[in-house]
C-alpha positions in Angstrom: -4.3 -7.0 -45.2 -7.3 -8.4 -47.4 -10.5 -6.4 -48.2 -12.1 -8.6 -45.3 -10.0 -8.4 -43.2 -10.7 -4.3 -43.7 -13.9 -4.5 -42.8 -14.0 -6.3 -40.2 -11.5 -4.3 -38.6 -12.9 -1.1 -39.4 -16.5 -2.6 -38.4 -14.5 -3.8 -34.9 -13.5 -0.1 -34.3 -16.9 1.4 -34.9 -18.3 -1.3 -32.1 -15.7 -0.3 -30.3 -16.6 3.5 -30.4 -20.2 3.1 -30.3 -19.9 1.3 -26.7 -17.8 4.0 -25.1 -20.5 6.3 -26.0 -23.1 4.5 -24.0 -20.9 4.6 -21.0 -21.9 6.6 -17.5 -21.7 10.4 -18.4 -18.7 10.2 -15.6 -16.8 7.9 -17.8 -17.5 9.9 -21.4 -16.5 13.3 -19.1 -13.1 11.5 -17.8 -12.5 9.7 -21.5 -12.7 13.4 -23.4 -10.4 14.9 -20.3 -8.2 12.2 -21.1 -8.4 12.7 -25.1 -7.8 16.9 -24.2 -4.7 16.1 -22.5 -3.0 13.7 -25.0 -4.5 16.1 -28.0 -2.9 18.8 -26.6 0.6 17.0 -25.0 3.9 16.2 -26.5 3.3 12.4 -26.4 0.5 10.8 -29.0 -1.0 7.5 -28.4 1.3 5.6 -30.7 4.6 3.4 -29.7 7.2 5.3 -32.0 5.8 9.0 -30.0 5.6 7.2 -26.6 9.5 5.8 -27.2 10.4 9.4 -26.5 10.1 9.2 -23.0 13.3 9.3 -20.8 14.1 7.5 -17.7 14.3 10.6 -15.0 17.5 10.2 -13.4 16.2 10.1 -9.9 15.0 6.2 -10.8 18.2 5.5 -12.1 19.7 7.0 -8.8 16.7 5.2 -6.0 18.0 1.5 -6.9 15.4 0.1 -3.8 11.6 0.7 -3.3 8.9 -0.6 -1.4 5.4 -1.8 -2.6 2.5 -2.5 -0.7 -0.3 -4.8 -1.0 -3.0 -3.9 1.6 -6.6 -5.0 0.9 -9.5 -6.9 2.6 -7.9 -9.9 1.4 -5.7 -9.4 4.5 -8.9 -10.4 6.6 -8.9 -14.2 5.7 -4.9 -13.7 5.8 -4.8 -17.8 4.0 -3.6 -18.9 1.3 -2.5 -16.2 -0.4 -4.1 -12.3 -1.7 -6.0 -14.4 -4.1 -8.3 -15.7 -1.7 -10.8 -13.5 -2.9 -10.7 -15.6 -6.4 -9.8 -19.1 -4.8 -12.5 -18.8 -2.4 -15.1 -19.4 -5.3 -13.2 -22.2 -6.7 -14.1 -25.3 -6.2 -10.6 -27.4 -7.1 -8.7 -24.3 -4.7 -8.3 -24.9 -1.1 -9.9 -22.2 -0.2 -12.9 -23.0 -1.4 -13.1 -25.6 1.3 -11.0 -23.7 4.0 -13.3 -20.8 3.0 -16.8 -23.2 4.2 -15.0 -24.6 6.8 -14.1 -21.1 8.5 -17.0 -18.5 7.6 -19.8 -20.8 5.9 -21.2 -21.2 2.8 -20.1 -18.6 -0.1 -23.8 -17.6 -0.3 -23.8 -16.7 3.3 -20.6 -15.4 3.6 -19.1 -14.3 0.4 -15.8 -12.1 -0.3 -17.9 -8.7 0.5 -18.5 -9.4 4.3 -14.8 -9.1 5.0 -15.3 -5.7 4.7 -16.1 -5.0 8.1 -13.2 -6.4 9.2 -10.9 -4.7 7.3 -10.9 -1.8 9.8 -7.6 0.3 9.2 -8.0 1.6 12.2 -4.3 1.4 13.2 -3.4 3.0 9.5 -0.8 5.8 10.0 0.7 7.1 6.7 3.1 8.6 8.5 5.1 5.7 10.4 4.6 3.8 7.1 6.4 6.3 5.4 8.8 6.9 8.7 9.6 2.8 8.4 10.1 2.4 4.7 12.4 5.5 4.8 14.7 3.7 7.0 14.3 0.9 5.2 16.3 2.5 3.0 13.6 3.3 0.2 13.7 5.9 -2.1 10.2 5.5 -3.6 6.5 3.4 -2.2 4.3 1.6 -4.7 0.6 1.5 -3.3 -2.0 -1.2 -5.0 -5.0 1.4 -5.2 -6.6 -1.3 -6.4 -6.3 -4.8 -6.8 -8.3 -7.8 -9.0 -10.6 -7.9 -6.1 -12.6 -4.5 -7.7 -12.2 -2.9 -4.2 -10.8 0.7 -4.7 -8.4 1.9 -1.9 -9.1 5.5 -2.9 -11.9 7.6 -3.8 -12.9 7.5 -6.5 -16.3 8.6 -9.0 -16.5 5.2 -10.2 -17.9 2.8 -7.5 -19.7 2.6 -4.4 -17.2 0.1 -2.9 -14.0 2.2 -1.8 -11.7 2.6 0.9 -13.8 5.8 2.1 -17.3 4.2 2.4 -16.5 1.0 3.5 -13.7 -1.0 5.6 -11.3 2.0 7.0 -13.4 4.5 5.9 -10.4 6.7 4.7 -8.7 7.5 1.4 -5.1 5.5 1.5 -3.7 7.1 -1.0 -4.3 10.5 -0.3 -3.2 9.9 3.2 -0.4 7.8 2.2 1.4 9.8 -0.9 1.7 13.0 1.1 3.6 11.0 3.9 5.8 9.4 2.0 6.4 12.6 0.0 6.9 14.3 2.8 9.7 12.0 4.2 11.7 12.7 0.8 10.9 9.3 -1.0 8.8 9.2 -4.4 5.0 7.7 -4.4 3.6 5.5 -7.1 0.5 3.9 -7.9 -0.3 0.4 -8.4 -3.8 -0.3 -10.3 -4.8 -4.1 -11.2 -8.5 -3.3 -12.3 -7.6 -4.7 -15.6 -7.6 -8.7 -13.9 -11.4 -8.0 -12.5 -12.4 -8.9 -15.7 -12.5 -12.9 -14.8 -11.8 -12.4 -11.2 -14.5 -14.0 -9.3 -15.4 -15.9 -12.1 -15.5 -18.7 -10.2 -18.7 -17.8 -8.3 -21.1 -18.2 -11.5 -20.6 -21.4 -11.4 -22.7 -22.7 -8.1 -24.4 -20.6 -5.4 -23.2 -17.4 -4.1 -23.1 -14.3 -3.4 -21.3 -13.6 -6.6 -24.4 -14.4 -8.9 -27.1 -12.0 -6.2 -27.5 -8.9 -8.5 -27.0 -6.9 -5.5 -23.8 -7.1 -5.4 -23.1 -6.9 -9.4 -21.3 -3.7 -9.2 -18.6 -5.4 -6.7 -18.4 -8.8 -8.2 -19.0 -8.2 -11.7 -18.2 -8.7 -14.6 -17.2 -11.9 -13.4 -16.9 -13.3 -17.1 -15.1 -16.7 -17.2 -10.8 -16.1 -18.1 -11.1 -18.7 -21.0 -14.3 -19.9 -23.1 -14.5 -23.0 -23.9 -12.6 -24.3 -26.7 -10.5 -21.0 -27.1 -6.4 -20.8 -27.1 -6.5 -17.5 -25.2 -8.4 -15.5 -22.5 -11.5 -14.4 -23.0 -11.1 -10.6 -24.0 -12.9 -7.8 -22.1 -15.3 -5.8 -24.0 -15.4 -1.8 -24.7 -17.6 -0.8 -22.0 -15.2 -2.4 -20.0 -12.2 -0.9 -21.3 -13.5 2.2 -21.3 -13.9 1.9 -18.2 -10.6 0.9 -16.6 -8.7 3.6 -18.8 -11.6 6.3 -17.4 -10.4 5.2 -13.7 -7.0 4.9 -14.2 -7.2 8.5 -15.4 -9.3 9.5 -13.2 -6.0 8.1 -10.4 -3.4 10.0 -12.2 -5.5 13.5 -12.0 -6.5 12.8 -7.9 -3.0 12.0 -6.9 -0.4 12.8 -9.4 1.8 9.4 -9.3 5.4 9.3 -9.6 5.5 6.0 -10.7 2.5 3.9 -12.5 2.3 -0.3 -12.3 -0.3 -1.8 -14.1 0.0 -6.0 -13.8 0.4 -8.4 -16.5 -3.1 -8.7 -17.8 -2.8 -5.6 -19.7 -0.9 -7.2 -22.3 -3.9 -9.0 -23.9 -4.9 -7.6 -27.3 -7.8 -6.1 -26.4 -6.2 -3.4 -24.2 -3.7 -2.4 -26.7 -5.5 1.2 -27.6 -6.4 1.7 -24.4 -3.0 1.1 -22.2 -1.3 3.4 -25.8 -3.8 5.7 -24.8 -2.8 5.8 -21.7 0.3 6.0 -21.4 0.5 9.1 -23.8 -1.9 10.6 -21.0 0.2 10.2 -18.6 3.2 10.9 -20.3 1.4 14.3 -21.4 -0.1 14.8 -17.7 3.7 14.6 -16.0 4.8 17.1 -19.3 2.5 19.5 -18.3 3.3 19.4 -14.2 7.3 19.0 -15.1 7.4 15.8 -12.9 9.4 13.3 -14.1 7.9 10.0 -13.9 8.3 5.9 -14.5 5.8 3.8 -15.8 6.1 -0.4 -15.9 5.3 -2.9 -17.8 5.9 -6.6 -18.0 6.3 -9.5 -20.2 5.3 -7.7 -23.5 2.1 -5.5 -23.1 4.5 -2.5 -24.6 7.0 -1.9 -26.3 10.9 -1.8 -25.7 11.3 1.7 -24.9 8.0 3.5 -24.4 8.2 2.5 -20.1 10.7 0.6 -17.9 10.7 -3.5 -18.1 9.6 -5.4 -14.8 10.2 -8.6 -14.0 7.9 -10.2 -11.4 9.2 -12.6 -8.7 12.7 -12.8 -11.0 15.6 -11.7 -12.6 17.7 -10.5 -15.6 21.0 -12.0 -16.7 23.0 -9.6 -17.7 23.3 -5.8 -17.8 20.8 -4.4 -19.0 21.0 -0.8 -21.5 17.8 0.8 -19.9 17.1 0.8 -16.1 15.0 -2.2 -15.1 13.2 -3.6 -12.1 12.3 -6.9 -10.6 9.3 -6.7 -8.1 9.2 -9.1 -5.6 7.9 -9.7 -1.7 9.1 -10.2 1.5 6.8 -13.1 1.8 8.0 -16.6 0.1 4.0 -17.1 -0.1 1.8 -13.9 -0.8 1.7 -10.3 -1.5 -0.5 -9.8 1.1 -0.7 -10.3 5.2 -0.9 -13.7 6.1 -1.1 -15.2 9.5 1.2 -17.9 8.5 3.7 -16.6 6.8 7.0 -17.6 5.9 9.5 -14.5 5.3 12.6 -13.8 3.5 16.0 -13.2 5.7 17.6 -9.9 5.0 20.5 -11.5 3.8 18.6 -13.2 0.9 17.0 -9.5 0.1 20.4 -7.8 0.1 21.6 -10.1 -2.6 18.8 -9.7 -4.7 19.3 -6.1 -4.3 23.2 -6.5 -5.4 23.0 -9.0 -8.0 20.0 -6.4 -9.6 21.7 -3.2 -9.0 24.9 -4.7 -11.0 22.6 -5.1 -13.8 21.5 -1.4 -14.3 18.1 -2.7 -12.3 16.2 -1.8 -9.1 14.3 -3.8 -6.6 10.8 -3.3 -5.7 10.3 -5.2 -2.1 6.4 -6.1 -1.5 5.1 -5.6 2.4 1.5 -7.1 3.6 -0.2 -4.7 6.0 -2.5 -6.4 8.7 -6.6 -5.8 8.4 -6.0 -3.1 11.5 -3.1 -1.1 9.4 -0.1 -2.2 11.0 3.0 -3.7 9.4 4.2 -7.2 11.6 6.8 -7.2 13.7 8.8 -9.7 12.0 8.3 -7.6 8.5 9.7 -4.6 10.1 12.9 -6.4 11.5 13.8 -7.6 8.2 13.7 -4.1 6.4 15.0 -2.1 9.6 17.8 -4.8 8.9 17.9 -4.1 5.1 18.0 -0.4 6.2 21.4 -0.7 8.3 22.9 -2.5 5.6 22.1 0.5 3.3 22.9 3.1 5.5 26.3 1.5 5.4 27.1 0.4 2.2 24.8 2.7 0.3 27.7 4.9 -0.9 27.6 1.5 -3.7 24.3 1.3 -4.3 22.6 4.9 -4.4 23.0 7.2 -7.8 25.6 3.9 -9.0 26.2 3.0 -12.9 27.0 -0.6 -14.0 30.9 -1.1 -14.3 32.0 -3.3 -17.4 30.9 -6.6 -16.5 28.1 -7.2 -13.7 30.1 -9.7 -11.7 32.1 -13.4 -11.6 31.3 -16.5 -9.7 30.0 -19.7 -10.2 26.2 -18.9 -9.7 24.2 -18.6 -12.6 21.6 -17.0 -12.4 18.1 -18.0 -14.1 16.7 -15.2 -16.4 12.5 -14.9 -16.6 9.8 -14.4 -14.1 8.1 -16.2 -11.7 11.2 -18.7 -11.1 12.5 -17.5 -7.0 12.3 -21.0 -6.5 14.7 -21.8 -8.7 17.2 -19.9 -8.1 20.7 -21.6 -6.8 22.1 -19.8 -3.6 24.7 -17.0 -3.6 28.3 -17.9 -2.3 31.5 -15.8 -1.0 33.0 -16.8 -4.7 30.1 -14.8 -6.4 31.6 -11.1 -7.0 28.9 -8.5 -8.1 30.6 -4.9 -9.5 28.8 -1.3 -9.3 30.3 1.7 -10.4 29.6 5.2 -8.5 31.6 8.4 -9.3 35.2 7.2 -9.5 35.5 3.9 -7.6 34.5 0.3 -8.0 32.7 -1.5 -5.8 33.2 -5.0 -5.5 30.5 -6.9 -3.5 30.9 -10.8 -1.9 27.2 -12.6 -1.7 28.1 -13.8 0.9 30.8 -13.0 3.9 33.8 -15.4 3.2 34.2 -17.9 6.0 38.0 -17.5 6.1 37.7 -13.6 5.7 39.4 -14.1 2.5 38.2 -12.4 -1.3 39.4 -13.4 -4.3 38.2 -11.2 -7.7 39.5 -12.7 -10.6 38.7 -10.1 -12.8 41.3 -7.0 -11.7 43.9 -8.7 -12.7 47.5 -6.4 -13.4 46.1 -4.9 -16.5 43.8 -3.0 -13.5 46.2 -1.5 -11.5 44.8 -1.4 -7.8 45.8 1.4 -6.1 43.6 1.1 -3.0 41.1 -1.0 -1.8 38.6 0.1 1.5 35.7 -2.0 3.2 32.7 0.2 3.4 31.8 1.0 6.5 34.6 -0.7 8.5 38.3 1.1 9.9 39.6 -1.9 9.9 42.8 -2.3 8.0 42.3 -4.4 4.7 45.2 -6.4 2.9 45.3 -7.3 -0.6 48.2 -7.9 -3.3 47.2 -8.3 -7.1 48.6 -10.3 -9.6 48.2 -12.0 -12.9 45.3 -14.2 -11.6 43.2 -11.3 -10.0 43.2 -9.3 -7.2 43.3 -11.2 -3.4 41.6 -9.3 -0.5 42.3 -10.0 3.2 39.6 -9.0 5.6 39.6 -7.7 8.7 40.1 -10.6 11.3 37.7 -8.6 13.7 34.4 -8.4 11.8 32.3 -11.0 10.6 29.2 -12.7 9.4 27.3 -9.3 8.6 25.3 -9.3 5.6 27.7 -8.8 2.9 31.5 -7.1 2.5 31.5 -4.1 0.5 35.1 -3.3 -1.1 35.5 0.3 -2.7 38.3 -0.3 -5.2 40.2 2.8 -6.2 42.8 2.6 -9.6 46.0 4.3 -10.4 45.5 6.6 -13.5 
């Protein structure tokens, strides 16, 4: 680096500095708590230190979790849980839906949902009760999302769960309940995308611009300036900021898991989101809980948290445990009124084809305004459930085998790309390991009841070969072209044939 280039950055870091000292005493008290812990933990705030963290084996072992997306957003229930952004845009159809519905946005802006949003049919416990026999081993709550509106109480604002909409914390309602029922509790926090959220509402008449409401809708600085090839970066005050709340989160409520969304990768948050990480890294140290924290695209390192992958997959097995995040709704994270939801088959070979990759799945549910999860939402993960409490002998505390599977579906690598996916057939094979025996999975249940795995051929000697779940008698003779499975001619069309596969030694 030049001389200059010095300067500047060392003349960048003293701005930097100066600003979090003119922050709220509440945030310089949370900031030095923060600093304490990491000062006196076994994790620093650098990448090579924060690469010493270790996957806890009960993450590795949980394979299928649940995440929830439950905000005021839920009120409008259109479009999608961005309706609180789209609402102020004027090229969005919400914008017009928005007039059309409730009235001009300086009459009736995002904030006068609030009411509405009434939790008043909220029960932790039959949350908790449901997701358990979903089959879930752990329950991601958003405590916050872009919308600025804190689920939680929290130091920091006025406009929380606890003073406004159900007038009760979520999260420390919902953590012990899901604690309770045996099944690890994480937090989700997407403060970081508030930045630019309702950017949109600068630009003509609304509520957005009365300074009233500045505290809610603010900073509300546009994503991208004009004429620049990246987003606008947020300033210190507002860095500061987010890492003194998501601290402030971790020391509340103690989170097994921690999911921050993409926008953390931009530059700007690179010190902070090192920072804290290493905190809470150094927090779970000092309380012996062993804990997971995300991250996607590339806003961290290889090896300092576990990789996510929104609304997509991997391709191939993967080292390090993984997870892809994704919802129940084709449409939104959040409730809509209508929706369009995925079938429990389609979940269960998401689940497989992950699992086989040394991954986990992390299934998104809406919550309605009142607190209560649809009908139709619940069916599908009871149904997900009675698959698992079947066949979850193959899933649960597994190990990738050799090779993740066979068949003639590809499957696209990258995020964002559902849609593109190509369906799952009987010929598709996925493999998990678990203690001694193979598993051997169709995605989908063969039509003539036969299985054909081309990859135990003789050199794998077969010595028995089970389907989970069923005493029905199963045939099957192996030669040089694979193994050939006969089904029982009395079961049918369930979600998907399990085969334990046992070997001579």
């Amino acid at each position: 680096m030049n001389k200059p280039l010095v300067v500047l950055a060392f003349l960048a870091i003293g701005t930097l500095l100066t600003e979090a000292q003119e922050q709220p005493a509440n945030v310089q008290r949370e900031l030095k708590s923060i600093d304490h812990t990491v000062a006196a933990g076994p994790f620093r705030d650098d990448w090579n230190s924060l690469k010493q963290m270790k996957v806890p084996d009960w993450f590795r072992d949980a394979k299928f979790g649940i995440f929830i997306h439950w905000g005021a957003y839920s009120v409008p229930a259109w479009g999608n849980e961005w309706y609180p952004r789209n609402m102020y845009q004027k090229k969005e159809p919400e914008f017009a839906h928005h007039i059309e519905i409730y009235g001009p946005q300086n009459k009736f802006g995002y904030k006068d949902f609030l009411p509405q949003f009434t939790g008043d049919k909220f029960d932790a416990d039959q949350w908790a009760d449901l997701f358990r026999r979903a089959g879930a081993k752990y329950v991601i709550e958003v405590a916050e999302h872009h919308d600025g509106f804190a689920m939680y109480d929290t130091q920091f604002s006025e406009w929380k769960a606890t003073k406004m909409g159900p007038h009760r914390d979520v999260i420390a309602e919902l953590g012990p309940a899901v604690r309770k029922a045996g099944l690890h509790f994480g937090i989700s926090y997407h403060r970081a995308e508030h930045w630019w959220f309702f950017d949109g509402g600068r630009t003509f008449d609304s509520d957005v611009n009365d300074p009233k409401y500045a505290s809610f809708y603010g900073p509300a600085q546009p994503q991208r300036l004009p004429g620049a090839d990246r987003d606008n970066q947020p300033d210190a005050a507002f860095l500061s900021d987010w890492l003194a709340r998501s601290g402030e989160i971790v020391e509340k409520y103690h989170p097994d898991l921690w999911y921050y969304d993409w926008w953390v990768g931009q530059p700007a948050f690179e010190p902070y989101l090192r920072k804290f990480a290493a905190f809470y890294y150094d927090e779970a140290a000092k309380a012996q809980q062993p804990v997971v924290m995300y991250y996607k695209e590339k806003a961290m390192p290889q090896g300092t948290a576990v990789h996510d992958v929104e609304r997509g997959k991997l391709a191939a097995i993967q080292p390090e445990p993984w997870q892809t995040d994704t919802s129940i709704s084709y449409k939104s994270w959040g409730y809509l009124k209508d929706d369009s939801l995925r079938t429990p088959k389609s979940i269960v070979q998401d689940l497989v084809d992950i699992v086989s990759k040394n991954g986990c799945l992390l299934l998104n549910v809406g919550p309605k305004p009142d607190g209560t999860i649809s009908e139709d939402e619940q069916k599908i993960l009871l149904a997900v459930g009675e698959w698992l409490s079947l066949n979850g002998e193959a899933i649960y505390g597994s190990r990738p085998w050799t090779t993740f599977g066979e068949g003639p579906t590809q499957v696209k690598e990258g995020s964002l790309n559902e849609g593109e996916q190509k369906p799952f057939t009987s010929d598709d094979i996925r493999f998990i390991r678990n203690h001694e025996a193979l598993y051997a999975i169709s995605m989908d249940w063969p039509k003539d009841g036969s299985i054909r795995i081309r990859s135990l051929d003789k050199e794998l000697k077969v010595r028995s070969v089970l389907l989970v779940g069923s005493a029905g008698k199963v045939s099957f003779k192996q030669d040089a072209e694979g193994l050939w499975v006969e089904l029982p001619k009395d079961i049918s069309d369930e979600l998907l044939p399990v085969l334990k596969i046992e070997f001579r030694q």
